[in-house]
C-alpha positions in Angstrom: -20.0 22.5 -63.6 -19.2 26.1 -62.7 -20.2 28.4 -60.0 -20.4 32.1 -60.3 -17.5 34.6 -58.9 -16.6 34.6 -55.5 -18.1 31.8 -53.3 -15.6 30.7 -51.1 -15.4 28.6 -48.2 -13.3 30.0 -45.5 -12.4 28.1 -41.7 -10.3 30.2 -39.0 -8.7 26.6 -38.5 -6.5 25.8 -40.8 -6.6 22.1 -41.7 -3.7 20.1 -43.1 -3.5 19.4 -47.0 -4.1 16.1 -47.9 -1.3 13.6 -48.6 -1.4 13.3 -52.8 0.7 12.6 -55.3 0.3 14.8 -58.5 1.5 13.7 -61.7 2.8 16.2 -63.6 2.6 16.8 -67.4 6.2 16.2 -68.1 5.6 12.9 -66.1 7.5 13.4 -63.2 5.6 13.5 -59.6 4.9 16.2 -57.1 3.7 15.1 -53.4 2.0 17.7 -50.8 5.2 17.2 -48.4 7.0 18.7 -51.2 4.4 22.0 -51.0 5.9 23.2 -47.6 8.1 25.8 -47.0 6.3 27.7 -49.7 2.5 29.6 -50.0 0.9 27.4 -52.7 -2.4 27.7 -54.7 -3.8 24.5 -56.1 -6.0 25.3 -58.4 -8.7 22.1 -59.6 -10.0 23.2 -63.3 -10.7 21.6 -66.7 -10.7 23.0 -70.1 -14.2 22.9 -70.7 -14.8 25.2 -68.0 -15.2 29.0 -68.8 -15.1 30.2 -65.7 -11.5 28.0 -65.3 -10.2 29.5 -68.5 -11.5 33.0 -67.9 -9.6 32.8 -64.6 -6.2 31.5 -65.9 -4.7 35.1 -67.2 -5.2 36.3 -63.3 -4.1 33.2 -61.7 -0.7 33.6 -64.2 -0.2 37.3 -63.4 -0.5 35.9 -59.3 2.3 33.6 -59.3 4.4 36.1 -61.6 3.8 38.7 -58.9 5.0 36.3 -56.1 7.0 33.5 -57.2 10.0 34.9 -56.6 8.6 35.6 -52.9 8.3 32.1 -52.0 5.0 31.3 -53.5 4.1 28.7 -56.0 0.9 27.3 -58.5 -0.2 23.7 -59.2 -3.1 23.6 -61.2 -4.9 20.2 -61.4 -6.7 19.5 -64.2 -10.1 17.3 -63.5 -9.6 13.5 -64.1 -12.7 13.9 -67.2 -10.2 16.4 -69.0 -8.9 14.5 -71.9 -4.6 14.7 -71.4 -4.4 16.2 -74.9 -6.8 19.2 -74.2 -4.9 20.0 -71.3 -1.4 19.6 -73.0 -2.4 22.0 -75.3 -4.1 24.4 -72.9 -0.7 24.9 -70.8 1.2 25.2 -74.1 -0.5 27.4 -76.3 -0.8 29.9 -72.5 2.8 29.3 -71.8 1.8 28.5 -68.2 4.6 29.3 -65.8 3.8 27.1 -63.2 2.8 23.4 -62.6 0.3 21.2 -64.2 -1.1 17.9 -62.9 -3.5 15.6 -64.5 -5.7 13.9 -62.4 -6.3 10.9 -64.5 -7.9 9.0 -61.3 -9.9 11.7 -59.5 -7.9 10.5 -56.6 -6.7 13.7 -56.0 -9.5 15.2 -56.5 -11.3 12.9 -54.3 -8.3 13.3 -51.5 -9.1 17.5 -51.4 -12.4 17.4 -50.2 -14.3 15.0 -53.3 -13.7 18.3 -55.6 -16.7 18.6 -58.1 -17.0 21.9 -59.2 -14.3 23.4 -61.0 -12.7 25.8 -61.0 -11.9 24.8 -57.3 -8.6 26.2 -55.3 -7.2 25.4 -52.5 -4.5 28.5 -50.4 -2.0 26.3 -48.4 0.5 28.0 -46.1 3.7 27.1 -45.7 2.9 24.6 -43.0 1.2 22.5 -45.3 -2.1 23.9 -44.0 -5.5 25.0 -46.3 -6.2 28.4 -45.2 -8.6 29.1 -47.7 -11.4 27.5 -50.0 -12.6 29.0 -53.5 -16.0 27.7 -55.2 -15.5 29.5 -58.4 -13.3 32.5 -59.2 -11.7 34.2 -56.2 -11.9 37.7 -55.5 -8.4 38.2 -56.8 -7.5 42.1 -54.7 -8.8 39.7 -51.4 -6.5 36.6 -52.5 -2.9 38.8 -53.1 -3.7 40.3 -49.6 -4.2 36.4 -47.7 -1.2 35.4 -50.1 1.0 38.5 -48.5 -0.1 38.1 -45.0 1.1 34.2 -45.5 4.2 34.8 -47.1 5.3 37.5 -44.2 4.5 34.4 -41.8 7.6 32.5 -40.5 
């Protein structure tokens, strides 16, 4: 299920990611400990979802922008995604950063019970969620949080 552009949840307390392990599609393991130190957008999506795929091109050109700044993408794709669909997906778009499969919806579950895709998540490099996006975030708004948290010490 999709929502439409720019819905976003937003607390002025930032809250601690939740412990999760992500399985990555070359099989190794990434754990949210291992997300600090770094600005990270987790991004919850699933093939079938056209607001997901319509979103991908700008959420590439966002960690090409800033990756070499200390920032970093995990995309997480929904647990009713079948594995091949998604293998494809990151292949055939040469995705430059991370991909999960959430085969249990554990993670899912762990970020807040995540239902509506695309979903993402701005943690700081505490560890913390600063920011909540239902849908496609307002991408000029998102480089200017992702700056402000990447000039933080």
């Amino acid at each position: 299920m999709a929502l439409a552009a720019g819905t976003f949840w937003w607390t002025s307390q930032a809250t601690p990611a939740p412990e999760s392990t992500f399985v990555l599609l070359d099989g190794s393991r990434q754990t949210t400990a291992q997300l600090q130190g770094q600005v990270t957008l987790v991004n919850f999506w699933a093939t079938s979802c056209t607001t997901c795929v319509a979103e991908m091109p700008k959420i590439i050109a966002t960690h090409d922008k800033y990756q070499s700044k200390g920032y970093n993408t995990l995309a997480v794709a929904m647990s009713y995604d079948p594995p091949a669909y998604v293998v494809n997906f990151a292949q055939t778009r040469k995705l430059p950063f991370s991909v999960a499969i959430d085969n249990t919806g554990q993670v899912a579950k762990a970020w807040g019970d995540v239902q509506l895709t695309p979903t993402t998540y701005l943690v700081n490099k505490k560890g913390q969620i600063v920011k909540r996006y239902i849908g496609e975030p307002n991408f000029a708004e998102l480089h200017q949080l992702i700056e402000k948290l990447l000039a933080e010490t």
